[in-house]
Every structure is written in structure tokens, then in C-alpha cells.
The first five atom37 places (N, CA, C, CB, O) and aatype in JSON, in Angstrom:
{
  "aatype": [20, 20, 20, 20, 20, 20, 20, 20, 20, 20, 20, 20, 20, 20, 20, 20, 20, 20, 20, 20, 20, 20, 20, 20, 20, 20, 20, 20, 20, 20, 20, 20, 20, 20, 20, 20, 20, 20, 20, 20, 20, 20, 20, 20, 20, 20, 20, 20, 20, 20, 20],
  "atom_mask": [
    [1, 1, 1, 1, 1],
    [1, 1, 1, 1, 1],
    [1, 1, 1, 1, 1],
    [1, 1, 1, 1, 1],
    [1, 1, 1, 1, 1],
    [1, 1, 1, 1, 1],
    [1, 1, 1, 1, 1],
    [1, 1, 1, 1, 1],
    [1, 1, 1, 1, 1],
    [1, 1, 1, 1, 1],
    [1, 1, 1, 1, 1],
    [1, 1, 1, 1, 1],
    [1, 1, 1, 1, 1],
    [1, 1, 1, 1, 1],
    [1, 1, 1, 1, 1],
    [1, 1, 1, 1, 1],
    [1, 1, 1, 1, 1],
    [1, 1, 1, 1, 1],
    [1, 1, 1, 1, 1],
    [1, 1, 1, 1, 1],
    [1, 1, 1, 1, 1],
    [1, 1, 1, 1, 1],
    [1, 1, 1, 1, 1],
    [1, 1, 1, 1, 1],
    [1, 1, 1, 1, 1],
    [1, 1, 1, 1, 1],
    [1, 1, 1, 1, 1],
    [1, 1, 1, 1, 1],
    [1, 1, 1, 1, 1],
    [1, 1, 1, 1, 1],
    [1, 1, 1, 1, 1],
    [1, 1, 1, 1, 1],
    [1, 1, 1, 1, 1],
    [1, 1, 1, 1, 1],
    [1, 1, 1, 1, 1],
    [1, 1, 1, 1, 1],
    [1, 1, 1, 1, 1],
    [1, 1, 1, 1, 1],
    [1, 1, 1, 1, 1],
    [1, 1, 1, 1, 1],
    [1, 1, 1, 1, 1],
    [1, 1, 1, 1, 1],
    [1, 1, 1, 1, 1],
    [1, 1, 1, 1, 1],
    [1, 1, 1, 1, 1],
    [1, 1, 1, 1, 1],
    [1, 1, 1, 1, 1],
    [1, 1, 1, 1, 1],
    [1, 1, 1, 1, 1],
    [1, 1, 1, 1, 1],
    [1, 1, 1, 1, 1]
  ],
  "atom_positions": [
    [[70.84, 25.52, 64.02], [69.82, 25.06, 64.92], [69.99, 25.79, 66.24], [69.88, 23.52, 65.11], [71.09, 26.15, 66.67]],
    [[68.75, 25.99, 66.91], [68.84, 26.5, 68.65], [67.88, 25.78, 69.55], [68.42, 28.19, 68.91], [66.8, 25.2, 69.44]],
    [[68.57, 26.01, 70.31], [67.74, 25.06, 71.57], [67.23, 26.67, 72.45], [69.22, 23.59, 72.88], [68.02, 27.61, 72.58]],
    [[65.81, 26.67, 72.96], [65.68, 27.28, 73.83], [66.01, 27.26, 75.19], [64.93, 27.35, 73.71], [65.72, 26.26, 75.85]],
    [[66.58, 28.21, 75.71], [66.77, 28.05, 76.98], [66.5, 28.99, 78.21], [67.84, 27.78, 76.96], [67.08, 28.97, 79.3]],
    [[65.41, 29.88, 77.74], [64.98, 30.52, 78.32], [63.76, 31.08, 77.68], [65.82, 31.14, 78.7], [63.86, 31.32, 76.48]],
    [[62.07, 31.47, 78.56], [61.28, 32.08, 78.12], [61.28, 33.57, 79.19], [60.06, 31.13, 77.98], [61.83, 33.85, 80.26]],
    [[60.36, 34.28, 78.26], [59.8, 35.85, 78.95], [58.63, 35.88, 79.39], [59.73, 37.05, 78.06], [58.39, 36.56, 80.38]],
    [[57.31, 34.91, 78.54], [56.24, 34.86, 79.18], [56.14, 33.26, 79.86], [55.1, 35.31, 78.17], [56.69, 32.32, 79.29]],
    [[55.58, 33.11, 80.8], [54.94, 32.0, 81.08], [54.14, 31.35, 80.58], [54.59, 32.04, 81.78], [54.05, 30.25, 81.12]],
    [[53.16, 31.58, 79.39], [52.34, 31.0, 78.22], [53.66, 30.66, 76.95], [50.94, 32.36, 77.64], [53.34, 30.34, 75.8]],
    [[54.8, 30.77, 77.29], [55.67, 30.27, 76.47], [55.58, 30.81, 74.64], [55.41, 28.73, 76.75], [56.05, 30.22, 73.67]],
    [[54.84, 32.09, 74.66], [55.27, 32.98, 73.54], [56.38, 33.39, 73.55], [54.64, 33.99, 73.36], [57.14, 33.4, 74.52]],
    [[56.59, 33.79, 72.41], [57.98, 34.69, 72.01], [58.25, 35.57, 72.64], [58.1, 35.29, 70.86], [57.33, 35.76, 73.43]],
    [[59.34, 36.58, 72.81], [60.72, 36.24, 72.53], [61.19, 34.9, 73.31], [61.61, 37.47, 72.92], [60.69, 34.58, 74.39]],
    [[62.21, 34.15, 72.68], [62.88, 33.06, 73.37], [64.2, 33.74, 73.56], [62.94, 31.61, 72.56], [64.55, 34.82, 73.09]],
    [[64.87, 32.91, 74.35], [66.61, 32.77, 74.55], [66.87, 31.52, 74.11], [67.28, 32.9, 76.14], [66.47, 30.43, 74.53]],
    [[67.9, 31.95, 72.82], [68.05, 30.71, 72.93], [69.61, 30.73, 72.58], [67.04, 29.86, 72.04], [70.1, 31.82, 72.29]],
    [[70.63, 29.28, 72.61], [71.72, 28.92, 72.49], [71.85, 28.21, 70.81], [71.96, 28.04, 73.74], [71.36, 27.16, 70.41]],
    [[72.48, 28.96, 70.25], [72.88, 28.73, 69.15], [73.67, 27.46, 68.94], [73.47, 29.73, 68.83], [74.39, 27.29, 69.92]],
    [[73.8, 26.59, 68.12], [74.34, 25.56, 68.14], [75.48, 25.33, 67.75], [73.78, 24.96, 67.76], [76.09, 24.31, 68.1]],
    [[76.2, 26.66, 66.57], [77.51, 26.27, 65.9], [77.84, 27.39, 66.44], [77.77, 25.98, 64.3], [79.05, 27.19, 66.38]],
    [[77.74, 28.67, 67.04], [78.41, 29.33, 68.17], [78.66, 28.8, 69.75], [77.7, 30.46, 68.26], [79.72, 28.7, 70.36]],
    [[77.03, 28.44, 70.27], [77.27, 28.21, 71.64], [76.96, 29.5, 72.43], [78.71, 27.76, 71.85], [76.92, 29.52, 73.66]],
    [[76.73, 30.6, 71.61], [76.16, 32.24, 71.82], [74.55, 31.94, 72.55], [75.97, 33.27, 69.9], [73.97, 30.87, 72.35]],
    [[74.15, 32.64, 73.11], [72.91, 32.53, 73.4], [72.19, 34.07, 73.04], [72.83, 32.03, 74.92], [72.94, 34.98, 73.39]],
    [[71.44, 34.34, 72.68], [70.61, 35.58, 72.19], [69.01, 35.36, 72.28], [71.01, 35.89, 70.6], [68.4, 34.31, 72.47]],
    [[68.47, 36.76, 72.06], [67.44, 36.82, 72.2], [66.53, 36.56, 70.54], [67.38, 38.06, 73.0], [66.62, 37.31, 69.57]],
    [[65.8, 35.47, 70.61], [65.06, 35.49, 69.34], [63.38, 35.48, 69.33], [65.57, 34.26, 68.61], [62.6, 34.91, 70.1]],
    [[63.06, 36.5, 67.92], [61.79, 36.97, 67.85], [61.43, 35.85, 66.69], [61.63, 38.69, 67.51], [61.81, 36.23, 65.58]],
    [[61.04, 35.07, 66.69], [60.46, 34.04, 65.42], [59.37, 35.08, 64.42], [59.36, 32.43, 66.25], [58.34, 35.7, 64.7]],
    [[60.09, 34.9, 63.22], [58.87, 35.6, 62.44], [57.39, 34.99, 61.67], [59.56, 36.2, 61.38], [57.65, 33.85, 61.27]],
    [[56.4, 35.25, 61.45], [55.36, 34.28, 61.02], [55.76, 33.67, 60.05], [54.15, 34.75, 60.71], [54.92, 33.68, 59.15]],
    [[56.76, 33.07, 59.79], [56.91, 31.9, 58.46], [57.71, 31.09, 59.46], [57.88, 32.37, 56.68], [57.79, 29.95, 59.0]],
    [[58.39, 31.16, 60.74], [59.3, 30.28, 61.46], [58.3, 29.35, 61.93], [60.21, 30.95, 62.63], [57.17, 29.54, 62.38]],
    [[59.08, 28.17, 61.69], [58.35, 26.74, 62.34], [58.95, 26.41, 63.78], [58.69, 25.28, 61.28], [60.18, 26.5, 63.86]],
    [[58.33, 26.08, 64.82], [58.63, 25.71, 66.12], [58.56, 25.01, 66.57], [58.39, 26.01, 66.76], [57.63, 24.73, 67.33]],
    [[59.57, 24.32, 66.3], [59.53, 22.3, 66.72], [60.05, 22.31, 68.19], [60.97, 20.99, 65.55], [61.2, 22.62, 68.49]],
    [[58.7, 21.81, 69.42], [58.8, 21.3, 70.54], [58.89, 19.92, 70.9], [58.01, 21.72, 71.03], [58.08, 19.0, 70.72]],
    [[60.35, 19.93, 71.59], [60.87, 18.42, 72.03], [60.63, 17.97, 72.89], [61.95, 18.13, 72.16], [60.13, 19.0, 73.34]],
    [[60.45, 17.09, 73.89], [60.82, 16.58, 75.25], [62.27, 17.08, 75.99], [60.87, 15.03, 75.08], [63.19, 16.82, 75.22]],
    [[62.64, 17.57, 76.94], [64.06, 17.49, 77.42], [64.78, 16.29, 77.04], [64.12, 17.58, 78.87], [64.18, 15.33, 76.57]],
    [[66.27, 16.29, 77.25], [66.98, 15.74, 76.32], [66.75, 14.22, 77.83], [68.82, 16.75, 75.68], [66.69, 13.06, 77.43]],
    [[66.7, 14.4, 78.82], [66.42, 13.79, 80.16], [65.13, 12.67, 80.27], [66.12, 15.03, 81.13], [65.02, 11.76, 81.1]],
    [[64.25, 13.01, 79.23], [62.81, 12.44, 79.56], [62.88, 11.71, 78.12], [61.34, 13.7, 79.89], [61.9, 10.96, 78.09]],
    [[63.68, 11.58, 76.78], [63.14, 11.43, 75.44], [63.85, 10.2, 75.86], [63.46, 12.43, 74.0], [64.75, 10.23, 76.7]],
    [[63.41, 9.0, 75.23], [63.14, 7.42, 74.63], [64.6, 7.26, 73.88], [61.54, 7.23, 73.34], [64.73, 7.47, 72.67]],
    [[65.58, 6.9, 74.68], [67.46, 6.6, 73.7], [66.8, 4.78, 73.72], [69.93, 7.05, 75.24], [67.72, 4.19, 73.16]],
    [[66.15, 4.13, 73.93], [66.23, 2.95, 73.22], [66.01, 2.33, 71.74], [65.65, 2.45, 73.79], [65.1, 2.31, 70.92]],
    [[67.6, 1.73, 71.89], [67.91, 1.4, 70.42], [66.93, 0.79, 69.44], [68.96, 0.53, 70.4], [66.77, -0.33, 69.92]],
    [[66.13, 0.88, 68.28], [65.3, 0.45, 67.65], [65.63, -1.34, 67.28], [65.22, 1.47, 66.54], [64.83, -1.99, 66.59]]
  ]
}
């Protein structure tokens, strides 16, 4: 999994930066047309109340 943590355009197209999750590496990624792009809320703004 990666979390983005950086964009190049301001319309928030590709390339991203992002931080790899089982390195902790951050790199530059080009999503190819079969990649799915699941957008979250910051980890700051998302709903932790317990169900």
C-alpha cells in the first residue's frame, strides 16, 4: 500500500510521491490505466468513533 504525499500538478493528476508502506521509501509513481485510486480524507479529519 502507499499513501500519497506529494503532487506535481495542482489538478492532482499523476505522477504522485508517494511513501511506501512496508519500506517507508518514498518514490515517484506513474499509475497505469488498470490502477485504481482510492481517495481518503486525511488521517486528521476521518470519523475514529467506535461503531
Amino acid at each position: 500500500m502507499t499513501v500519497s504525499v506529494g503532487l506535481h500538478h495542482e489538478d492532482g493528476t499523476p505522477p504522485f510521491d508517494v511513501r511506501w508502506s512496508d519500506t517507508g521509501r518514498v518514490t515517484l509513481l506513474l499509475p497505469g490505466p488498470d490502477a485504481r485510486v482510492q481517495h481518503l480524507p486525511p488521517h486528521d479529519t476521518m470519523d475514529v468513533t467506535p461503531p
